[in-house]
Structures are given as C-alpha cells and as structure tokens.
C-alpha positions in Angstrom: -10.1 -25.6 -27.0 -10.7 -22.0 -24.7 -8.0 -24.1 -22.8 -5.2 -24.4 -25.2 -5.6 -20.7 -26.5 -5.5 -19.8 -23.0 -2.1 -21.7 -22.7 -0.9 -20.7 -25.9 -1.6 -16.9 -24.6 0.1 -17.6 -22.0 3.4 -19.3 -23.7 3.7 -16.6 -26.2 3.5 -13.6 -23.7 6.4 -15.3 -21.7 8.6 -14.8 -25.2 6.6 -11.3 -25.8 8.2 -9.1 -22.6 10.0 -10.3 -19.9 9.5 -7.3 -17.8 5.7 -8.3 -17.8 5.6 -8.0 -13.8 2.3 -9.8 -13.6 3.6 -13.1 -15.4 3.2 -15.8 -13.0 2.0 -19.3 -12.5 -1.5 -18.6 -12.7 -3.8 -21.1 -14.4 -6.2 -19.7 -16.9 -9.7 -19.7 -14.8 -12.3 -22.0 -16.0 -15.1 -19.2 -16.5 -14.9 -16.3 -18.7 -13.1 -12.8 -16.8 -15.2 -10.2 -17.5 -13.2 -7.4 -17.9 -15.2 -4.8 -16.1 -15.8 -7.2 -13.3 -11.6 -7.2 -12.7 -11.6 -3.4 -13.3 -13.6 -2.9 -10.3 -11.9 -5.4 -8.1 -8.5 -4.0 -8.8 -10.0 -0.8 -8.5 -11.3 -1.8 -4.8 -7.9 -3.2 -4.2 -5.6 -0.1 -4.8 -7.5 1.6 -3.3 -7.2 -0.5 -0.2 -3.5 -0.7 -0.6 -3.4 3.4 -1.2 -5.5 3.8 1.7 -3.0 1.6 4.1 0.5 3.0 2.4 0.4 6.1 1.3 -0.3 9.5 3.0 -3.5 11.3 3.7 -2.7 13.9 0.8 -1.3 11.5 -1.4 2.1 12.8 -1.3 4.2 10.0 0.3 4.7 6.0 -0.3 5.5 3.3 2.3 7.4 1.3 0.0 9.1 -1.3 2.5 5.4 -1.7 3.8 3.9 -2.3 0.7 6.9 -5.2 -0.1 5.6 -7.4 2.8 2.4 -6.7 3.0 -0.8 -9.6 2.4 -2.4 -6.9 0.7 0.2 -6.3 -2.1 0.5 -10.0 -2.2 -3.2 -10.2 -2.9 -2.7 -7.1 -5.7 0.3 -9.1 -7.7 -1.9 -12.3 -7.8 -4.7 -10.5 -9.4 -2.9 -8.5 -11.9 -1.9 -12.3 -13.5 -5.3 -12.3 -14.2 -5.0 -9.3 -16.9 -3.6 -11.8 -18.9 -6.8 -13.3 -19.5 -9.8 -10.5 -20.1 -10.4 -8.6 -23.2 -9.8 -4.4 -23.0 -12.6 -4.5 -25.6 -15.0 -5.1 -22.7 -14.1 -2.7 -20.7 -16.9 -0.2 -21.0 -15.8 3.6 -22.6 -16.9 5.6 -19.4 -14.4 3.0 -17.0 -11.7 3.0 -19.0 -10.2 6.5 -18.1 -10.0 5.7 -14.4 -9.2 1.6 -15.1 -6.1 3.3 -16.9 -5.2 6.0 -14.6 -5.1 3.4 -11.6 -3.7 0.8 -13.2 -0.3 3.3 -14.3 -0.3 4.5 -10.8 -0.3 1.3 -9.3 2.3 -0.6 -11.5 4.5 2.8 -11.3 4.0 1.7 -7.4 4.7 -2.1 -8.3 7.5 -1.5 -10.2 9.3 0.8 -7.4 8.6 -2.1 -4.9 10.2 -5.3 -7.7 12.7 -3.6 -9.7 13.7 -0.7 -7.1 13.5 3.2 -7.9 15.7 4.3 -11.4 18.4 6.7 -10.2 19.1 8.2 -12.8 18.4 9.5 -16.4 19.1 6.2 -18.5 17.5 4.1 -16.0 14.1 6.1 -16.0 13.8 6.3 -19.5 14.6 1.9 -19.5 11.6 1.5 -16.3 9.1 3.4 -17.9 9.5 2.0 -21.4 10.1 -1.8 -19.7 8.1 -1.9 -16.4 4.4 -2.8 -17.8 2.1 -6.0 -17.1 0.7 -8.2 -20.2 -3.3 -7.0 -20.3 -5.0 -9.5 -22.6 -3.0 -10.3 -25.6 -0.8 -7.6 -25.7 2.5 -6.2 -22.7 2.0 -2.5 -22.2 4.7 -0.3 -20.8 3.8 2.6 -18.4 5.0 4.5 -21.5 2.6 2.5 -23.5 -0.4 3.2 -21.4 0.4 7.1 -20.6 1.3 8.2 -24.3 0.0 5.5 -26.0 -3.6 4.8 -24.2 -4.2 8.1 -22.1 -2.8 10.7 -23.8 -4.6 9.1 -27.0 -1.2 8.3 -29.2 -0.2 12.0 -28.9 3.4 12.7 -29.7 6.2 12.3 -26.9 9.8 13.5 -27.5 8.7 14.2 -30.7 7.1 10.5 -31.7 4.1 8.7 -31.1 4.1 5.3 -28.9 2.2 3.5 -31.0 2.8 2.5 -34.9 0.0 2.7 -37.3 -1.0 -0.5 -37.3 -0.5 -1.4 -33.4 -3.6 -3.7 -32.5 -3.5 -1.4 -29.0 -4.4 1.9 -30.9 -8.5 0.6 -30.7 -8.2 1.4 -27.3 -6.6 4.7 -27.3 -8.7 7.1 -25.3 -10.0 10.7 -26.0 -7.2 13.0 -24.4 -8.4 15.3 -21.6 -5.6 17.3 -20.4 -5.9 16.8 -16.8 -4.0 13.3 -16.6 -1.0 15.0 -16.0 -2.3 16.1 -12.7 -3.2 12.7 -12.1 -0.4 10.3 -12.8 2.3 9.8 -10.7 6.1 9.3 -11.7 7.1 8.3 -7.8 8.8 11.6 -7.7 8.5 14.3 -5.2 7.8 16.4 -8.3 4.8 14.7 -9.1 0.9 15.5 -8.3 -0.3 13.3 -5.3 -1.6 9.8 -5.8 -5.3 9.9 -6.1 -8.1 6.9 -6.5 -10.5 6.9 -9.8 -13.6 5.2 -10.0 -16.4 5.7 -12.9 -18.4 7.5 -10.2 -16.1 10.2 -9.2 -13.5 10.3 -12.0 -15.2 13.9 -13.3 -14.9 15.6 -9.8 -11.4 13.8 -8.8 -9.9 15.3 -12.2 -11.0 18.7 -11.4 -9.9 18.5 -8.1 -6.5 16.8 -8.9 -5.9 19.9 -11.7 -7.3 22.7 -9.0 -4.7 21.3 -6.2 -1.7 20.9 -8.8 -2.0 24.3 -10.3 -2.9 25.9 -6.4 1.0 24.6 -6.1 3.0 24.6 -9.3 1.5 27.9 -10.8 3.4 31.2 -9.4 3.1 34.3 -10.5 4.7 37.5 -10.3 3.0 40.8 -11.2 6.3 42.7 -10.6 8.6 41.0 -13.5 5.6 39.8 -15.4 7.2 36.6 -15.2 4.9 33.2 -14.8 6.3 30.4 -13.0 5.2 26.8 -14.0 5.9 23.0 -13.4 7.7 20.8 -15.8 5.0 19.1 -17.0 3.8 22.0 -18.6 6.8 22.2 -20.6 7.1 18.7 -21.4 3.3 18.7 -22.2 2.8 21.7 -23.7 1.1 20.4 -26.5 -1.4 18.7 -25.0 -3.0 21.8 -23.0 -3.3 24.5 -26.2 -1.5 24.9 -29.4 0.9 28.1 -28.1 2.0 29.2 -24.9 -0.8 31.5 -24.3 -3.7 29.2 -25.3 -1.7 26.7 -22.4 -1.9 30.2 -20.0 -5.6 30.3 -20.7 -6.4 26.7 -19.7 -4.6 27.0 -16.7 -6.2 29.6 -16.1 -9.9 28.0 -14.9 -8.2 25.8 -12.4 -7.0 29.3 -10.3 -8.8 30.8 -7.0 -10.2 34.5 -8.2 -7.2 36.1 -7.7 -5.0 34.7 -9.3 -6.7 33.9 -12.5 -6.8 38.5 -12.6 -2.4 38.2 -11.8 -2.2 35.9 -14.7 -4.5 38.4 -16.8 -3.0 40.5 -15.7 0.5 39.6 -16.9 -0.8 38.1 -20.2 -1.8 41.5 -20.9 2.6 42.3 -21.5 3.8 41.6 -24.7 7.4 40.6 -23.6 6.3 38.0 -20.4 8.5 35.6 -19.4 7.4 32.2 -18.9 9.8 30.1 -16.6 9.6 25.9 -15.2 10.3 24.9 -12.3 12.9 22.4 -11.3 11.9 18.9 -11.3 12.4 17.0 -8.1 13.2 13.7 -9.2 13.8 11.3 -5.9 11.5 9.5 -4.5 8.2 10.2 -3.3 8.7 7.5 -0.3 7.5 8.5 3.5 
C-alpha cells in the first residue's frame, strides 16, 4: 500500500510542476526517510559542493565546475529524495537553516540546468518556476523565500501563499536577517554562507554584521544615508518606518558608525538613498 501512495505521489507531482528540477527516476526507498536525517545529509553535501566551487568569502560561483562535477551529480540524486519525506518532521530549530540552504543551493541548481535569467521578465519566471517538489507539495524559490522564510509576509504588495495553502503550517517565524543570507546569484547579493542547527545564531549575525560593513554608507556632510536595495525592497520586514529600519541597522555597525548614523538621524530633513543593484552573475 506505502508503495502505491509512493507512486501515486510520484505520478501526480509529474502533472503538479514541470520545473520541479529534482523530478527523476528515483524509486520510492523501501524504509521510511526521515526528514531530519536528509536535512543533514544535504546539509553535509552543500556544504561540500560550496566548499569545492565557490570562493573563500563566498562571493563568487564556479558554475561550469559545478555542471560536471561527481559531487553535483551526487546533490541532484539526492534532492529526488525530497519527494518522499514529510516537512512536518523536520524539527522547528533545523528548519531555518534546512530552508536557507536549500534556496541557496537550488538558486545554485537552477543557474547550472536552466542557465542565468538575463533580464527582468526572465527573473521574475526563474524565481517563481525554478523549485524542487519537497513532500507532497513543488515549492518555488519564491515560494520558500516569501512564503516559508519570510513567514507569508507580503511581496510586491501580496502574499505567496493563499489562505488555505497546505504549505502555510510550515511558515517560519521571520527574523530579518535572511536577507543577508540568501543569495539571488547576483553580484549584488550578500555572500553564500553554510547553516547548520549549531551555528545558524552566530552565522546570521555575522552574515548581517559583514552585509551592513558593505552596503551601509554614510555621509555626515549631506546627512544623506546610503543603503542596499534590499532595504528598500524589504523595508517592511526590518521596522514599520524608515527610521525604525535605521535603528535595526543600526546594531549590526562597528562603534563609529552606529554615532554617524545618530548622528544623521538626529536631522529632520535626511535623505535616505539605495544603491544600484548589480544584477549579473556572481560567477568566478
């Protein structure tokens, strides 16, 4: 019986997204998957994979080496096995970093299968189609930023999830420094960085620290605060207003520059300003 629902599951996610890009061959195992048991293994191999293809600070991809490498080989042939687990099992404390690896790693997947979006209209059609099927339901890189990590929160001005989606029970609590975490494959975006239930605390702070060291200027002369996109584009998700977004950027600063942006907070009239985003690819 576990057999036929296993193939029905199967069947019916082949008709649910074609994008899926861990649909394969696979047979459904003969034991139970735990889910937290393939957590940690794909864990252990992205992080191998990382470790081999991508640069020391995170900041650059080997692509071409990832496409014919054994180890991405091994990586595709285990993400069929999402198919088969249950994200109900996947204890609360793992699921942050199981997310958070998972996006960065089938943004990296994606880039390697379907090639890199050039463009506007094609970016918005990889994010929203490039996902794997993870149990019984396909998730998008959209679905799992906005609708899993960013806890349903609102995104160009709606939320990725409907009321009764079966994938809102495993929305997670939002903590605002996922956007220093995640990785678009753009030059624009923070460096790729491992999570594990262990350091996942740590690793966030140090992911926001490093991102705001970089993508926060600020200039005492014109009162004028310099930021990244993503604050913009996120605004919501770090304060209610502008200031209150000021203020938790604020803790991630060295000394000094916490007092400049004090300092320029203090001006009625200052000017808040975002950067440029630098949208090709973050390959070596």
């Amino acid at each position: 019986e576990r057999g036929f629902d296993n193939m029905f599951k199967k069947i019916a996610n082949l008709f649910l997204n074609e994008t899926a890009l861990n649909i394969s061959d696979t047979n459904a195992p003969q034991e139970e998957i735990l889910a937290s048991d393939l957590a940690k293994n794909l864990n252990r191999q992205i992080l191998t994979l990382f470790g081999e293809f991508i640069n020391e600070d995170g900041s650059g991809v080997d692509y071409p080496g990832i496409k014919i490498s054994p180890m991405f080989q091994e990586f595709v042939a285990t993400t069929a096995l999402l198919q088969f687990i249950d994200v109900g099992e996947i204890p609360d404390e793992l699921m942050r970093p199981f997310f958070m690896n998972l996006y960065n790693a089938l943004m990296i997947h994606g880039y390697v299968i379907k090639g890199v979006p050039t463009n506007p209209i094609t970016r918005i059609r990889f994010f929203s189609e490039v996902g794997y099927i993870i149990g019984e339901h396909f998730y998008s890189l959209d679905d799992i930023e906005h609708g899993i990590i960013r806890n349903n929160r609102k995104n160009a001005g709606k939320r990725q999830f409907k009321n009764e989606d079966p994938r809102l029970q495993y929305c997670i609590p939002l903590d605002p420094r996922i956007h220093f975490a995640l990785v678009c494959g753009a030059k624009s975006c923070p460096p790729i960085r491992i999570f594990t239930q262990k350091n996942c605390e740590r690793a966030l702070q140090r992911a926001a620290e490093g991102f705001c060291r970089n993508n926060v200027e600020l200039d005492t002369d014109h009162n004028t605060i310099t930021l990244s996109k993503i604050f913009e584009w996120y605004e919501q998700d770090f304060g209610a207003n502008t200031r209150e977004m000021l203020e938790y950027i604020a803790q991630f600063l060295e000394v000094d520059q916490q007092n400049k942006l004090y300092q320029i907070m203090q001006v009625p009239k200052l000017k808040v300003r975002y950067m440029e985003y630098d949208w090709s690819v973050n390959s070596q």
